[in-house]
C-alpha positions as CSV (number, residue, x, y, z in Angstrom):
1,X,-20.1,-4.5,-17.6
2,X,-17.5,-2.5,-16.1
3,X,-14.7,-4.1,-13.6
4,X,-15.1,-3.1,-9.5
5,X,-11.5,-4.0,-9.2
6,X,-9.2,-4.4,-12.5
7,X,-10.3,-1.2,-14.3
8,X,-6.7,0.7,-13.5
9,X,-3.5,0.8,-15.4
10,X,-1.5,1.0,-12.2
11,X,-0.9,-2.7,-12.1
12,X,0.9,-3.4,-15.0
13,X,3.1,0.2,-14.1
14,X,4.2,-1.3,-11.0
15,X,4.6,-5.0,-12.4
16,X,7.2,-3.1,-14.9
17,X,8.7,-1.0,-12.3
18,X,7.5,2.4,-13.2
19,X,6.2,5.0,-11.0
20,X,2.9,5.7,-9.5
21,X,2.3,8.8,-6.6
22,X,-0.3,7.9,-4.2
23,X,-2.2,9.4,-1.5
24,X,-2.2,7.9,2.0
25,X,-6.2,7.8,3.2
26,X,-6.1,7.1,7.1
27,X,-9.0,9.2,8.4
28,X,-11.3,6.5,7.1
29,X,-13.4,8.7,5.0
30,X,-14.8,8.1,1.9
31,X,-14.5,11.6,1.3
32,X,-10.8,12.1,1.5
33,X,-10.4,9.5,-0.7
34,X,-12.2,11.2,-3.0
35,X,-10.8,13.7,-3.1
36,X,-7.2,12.1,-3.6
37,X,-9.0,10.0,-6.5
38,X,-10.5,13.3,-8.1
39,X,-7.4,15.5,-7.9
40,X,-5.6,12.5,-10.0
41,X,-3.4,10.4,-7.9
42,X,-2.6,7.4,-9.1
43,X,-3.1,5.3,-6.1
44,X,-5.2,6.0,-3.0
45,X,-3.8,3.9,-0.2
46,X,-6.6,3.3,2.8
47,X,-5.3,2.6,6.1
48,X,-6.5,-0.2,8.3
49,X,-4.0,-0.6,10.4
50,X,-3.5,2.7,12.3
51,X,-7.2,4.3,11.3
52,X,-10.6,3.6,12.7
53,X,-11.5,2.1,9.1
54,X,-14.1,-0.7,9.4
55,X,-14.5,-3.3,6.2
56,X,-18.0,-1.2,5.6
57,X,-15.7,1.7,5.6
58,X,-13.1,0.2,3.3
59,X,-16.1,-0.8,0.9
60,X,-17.1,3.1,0.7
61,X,-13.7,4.5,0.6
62,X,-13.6,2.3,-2.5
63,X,-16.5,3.3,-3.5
64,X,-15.4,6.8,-3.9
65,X,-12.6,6.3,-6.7
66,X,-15.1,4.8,-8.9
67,X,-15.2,6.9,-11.8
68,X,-11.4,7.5,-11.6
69,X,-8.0,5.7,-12.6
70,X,-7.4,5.8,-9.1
71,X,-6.2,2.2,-7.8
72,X,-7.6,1.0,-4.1
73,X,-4.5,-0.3,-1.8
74,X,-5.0,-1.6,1.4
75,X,-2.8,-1.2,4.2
76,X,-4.4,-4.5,6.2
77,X,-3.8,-4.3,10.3
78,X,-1.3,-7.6,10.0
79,X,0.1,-10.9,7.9
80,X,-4.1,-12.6,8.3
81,X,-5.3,-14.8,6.7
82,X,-9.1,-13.7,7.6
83,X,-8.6,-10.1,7.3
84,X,-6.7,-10.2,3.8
85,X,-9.6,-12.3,2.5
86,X,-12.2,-9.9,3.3
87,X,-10.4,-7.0,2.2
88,X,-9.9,-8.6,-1.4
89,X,-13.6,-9.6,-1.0
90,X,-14.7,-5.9,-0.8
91,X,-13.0,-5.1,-3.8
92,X,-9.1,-4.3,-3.2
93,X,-7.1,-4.1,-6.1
94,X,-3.8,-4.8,-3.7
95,X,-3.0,-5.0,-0.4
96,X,0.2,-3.5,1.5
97,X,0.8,-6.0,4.6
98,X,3.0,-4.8,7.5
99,X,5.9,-6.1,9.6
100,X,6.9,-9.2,7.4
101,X,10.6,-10.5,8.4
102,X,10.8,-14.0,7.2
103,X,10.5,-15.7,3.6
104,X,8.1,-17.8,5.5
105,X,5.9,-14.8,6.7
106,X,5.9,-13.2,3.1
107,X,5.1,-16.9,1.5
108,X,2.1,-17.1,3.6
109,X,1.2,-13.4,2.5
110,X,1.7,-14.5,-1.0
111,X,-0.7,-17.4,-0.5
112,X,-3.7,-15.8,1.9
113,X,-3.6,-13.6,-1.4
114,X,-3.8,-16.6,-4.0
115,X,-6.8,-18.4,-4.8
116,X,-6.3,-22.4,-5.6
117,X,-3.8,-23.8,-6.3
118,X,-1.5,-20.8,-6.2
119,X,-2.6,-20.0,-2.3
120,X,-5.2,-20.6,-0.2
121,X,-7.9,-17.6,-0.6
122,X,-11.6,-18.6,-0.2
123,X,-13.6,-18.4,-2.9
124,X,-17.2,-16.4,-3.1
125,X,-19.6,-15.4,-6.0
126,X,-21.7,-12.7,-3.6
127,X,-19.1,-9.9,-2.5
128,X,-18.0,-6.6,-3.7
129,X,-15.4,-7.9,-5.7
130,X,-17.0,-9.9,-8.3
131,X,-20.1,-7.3,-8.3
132,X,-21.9,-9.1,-6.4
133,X,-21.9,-12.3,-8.9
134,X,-22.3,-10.7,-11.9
135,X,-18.8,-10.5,-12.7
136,X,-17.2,-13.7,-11.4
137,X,-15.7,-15.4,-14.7
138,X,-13.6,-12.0,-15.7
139,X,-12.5,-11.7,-11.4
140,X,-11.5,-15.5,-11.2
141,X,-9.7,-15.4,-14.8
142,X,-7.8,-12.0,-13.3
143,X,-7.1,-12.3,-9.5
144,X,-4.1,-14.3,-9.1
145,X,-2.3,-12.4,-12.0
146,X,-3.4,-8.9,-11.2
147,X,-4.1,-8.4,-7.1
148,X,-1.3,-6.0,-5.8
149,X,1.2,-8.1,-3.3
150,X,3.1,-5.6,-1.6
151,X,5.1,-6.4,2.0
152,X,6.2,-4.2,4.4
153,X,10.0,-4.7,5.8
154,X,9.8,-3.2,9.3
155,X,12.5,-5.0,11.3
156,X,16.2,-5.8,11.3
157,X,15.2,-9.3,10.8
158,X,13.2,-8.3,7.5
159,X,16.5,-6.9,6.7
160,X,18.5,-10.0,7.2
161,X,16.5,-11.6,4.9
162,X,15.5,-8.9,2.6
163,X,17.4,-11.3,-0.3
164,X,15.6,-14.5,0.7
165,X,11.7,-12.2,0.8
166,X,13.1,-10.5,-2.4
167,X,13.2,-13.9,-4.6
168,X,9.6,-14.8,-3.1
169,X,7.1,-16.1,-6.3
170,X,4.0,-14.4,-6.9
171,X,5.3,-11.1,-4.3
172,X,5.0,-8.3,-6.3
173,X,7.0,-5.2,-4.1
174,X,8.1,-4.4,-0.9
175,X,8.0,-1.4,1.0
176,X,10.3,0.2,3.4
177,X,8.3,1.3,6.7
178,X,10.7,3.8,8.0
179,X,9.2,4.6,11.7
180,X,8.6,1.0,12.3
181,X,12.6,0.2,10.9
182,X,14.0,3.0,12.7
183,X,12.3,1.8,15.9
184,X,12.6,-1.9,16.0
185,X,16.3,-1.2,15.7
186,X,16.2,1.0,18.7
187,X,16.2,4.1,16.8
188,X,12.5,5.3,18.1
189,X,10.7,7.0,15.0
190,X,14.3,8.4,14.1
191,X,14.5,7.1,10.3
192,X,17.5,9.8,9.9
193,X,19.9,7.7,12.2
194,X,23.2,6.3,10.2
195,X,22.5,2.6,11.9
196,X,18.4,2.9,9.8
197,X,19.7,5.0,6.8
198,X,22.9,1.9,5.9
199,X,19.5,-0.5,6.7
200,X,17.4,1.2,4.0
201,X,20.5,1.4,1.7
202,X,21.1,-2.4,1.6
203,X,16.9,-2.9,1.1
204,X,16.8,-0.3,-2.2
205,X,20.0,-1.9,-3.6
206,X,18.4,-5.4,-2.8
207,X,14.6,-5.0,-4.5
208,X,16.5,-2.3,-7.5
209,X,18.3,-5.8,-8.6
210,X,15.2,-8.4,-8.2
211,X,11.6,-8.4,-10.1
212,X,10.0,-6.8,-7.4
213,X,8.6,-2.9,-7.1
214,X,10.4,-0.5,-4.1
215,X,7.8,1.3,-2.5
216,X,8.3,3.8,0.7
217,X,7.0,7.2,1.7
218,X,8.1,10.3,0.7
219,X,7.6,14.0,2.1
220,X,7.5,16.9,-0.6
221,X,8.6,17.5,-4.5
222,X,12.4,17.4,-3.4
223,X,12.0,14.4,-1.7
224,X,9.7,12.1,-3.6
225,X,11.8,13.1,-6.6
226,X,15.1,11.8,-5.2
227,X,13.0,8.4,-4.3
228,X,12.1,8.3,-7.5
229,X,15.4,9.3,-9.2
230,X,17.0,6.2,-6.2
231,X,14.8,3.7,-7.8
232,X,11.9,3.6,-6.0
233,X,8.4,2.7,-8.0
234,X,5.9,3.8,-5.2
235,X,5.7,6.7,-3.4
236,X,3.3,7.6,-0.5
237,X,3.6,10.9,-0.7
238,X,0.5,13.0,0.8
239,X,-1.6,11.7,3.9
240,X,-5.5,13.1,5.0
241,X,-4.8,13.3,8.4
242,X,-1.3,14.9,8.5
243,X,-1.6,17.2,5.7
244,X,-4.8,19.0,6.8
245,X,-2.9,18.7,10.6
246,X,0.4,20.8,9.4
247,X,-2.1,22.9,7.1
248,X,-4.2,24.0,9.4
249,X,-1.4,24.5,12.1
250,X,0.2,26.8,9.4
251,X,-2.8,28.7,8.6
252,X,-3.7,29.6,12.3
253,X,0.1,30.9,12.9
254,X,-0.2,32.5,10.1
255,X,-3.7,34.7,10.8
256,X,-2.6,34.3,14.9
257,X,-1.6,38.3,14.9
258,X,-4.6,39.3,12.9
259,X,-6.8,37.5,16.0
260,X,-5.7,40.0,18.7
């Protein structure tokens, strides 16, 4: 019987720090992902945290890379205990949690992500992720070891203690949210400022040195190829919502004096 959840090659390519392009899915359709799944990205990444994604939703976004090497990340709304169970419950293969600035605060992700005695995850035999019981002993034996545990540094305080988060057991990347940095250090949605760019520096030369994956975003070949070429392991590099935005913004300036 085949896997919901462990059927991808992407988790042992970011456990060994290699690279893996993925596709941001934030209009919460099933379609768009896919389509990213189908057009052979690595990752789809669906967005609950800034989308209109219900866990229903999540499920059939999910749903749609089956059939695909195409590993499901979740971008959960926040650090909770509630919502990360019952997005591993409907099948994620990791999840990408936002603004986490203490050891403490990435600890408790680690654990929320952990069944006993590693964490403190509640177990089920009925949901998505263990198809619906008849695939529990293989899910059990697997989900502490292979479930994706990536944080999300966002503030100057997650800076601070980007060495202390970095040494965190069982954490298996962090990300750098630009927008989010640049702005809770005053810099509103202005990644390009000197003050965020020295603050991103001192993150990549952190996570290069320790165990854990570097993950960000990236915007185009030139760019996601420098990222790459800097160290970084994952790369966002394509969203739904703001790539068919500037496509069809393009297209209709381009046709505009064939309108008239």
């Amino acid at each position: 019987m085949k896997n919901l959840v462990f059927h991808s090659d992407v988790t042992e390519r970011l456990k060994n720090k290699g690279r893996v392009l993925a596709a941001w899915a934030q209009m919460g359709s099933n379609l768009s992902a896919e389509i990213f799944a189908e057009a052979g990205f690595d990752m789809v990444v669906i967005d609950s945290e800034h989308s209109p994604t219900t866990l229903p939703g999540l499920a059939a976004m999910m749903q749609a890379t089956k059939g695909t090497n195409c590993f499901p990340m979740v971008r959960v709304p926040w650090n909770d205990m509630v919502m990360l169970k019952q997005t591993l419950d409907v099948g994620a293969a990791g999840v990408h949690i936002p603004y986490v600035s203490t050891p403490e605060e990435a600890e408790a992700a680690v654990r929320f992500c952990k069944y006993p005695p590693m964490g403190v995850r509640g177990i089920a035999g009925s949901q998505r992720a263990v198809c619906y019981g008849q695939d529990k002993a293989d899910y059990y034996a697997r989900a502490n070891k292979d479930i994706i545990v990536m944080i999300a540094i966002e503030t100057p305080e997650g800076v601070a203690n980007i060495e202390k988060i970095a040494a965190i057991p069982g954490l298996d990347g962090i990300f750098i949210g630009p927008a989010d940095l640049s702005t809770s250090m005053g810099h509103l949605a202005n990644p390009a400022h000197p003050e965020v760019q020295a603050a991103i520096r001192h993150i990549e030369e952190v996570v290069n040195a320790s165990d854990k994956f570097l993950g960000t975003v990236s915007a185009g070949k030139e760019d996601t190829v420098a990222k790459f070429e800097r160290g970084y392991n994952l790369l966002y590099a394509i969203s739904d919502t703001t790539g068919l935005s500037n496509l069809a913004v393009k297209t209709v300036a381009e046709m505009k004096e064939y309108l008239r």
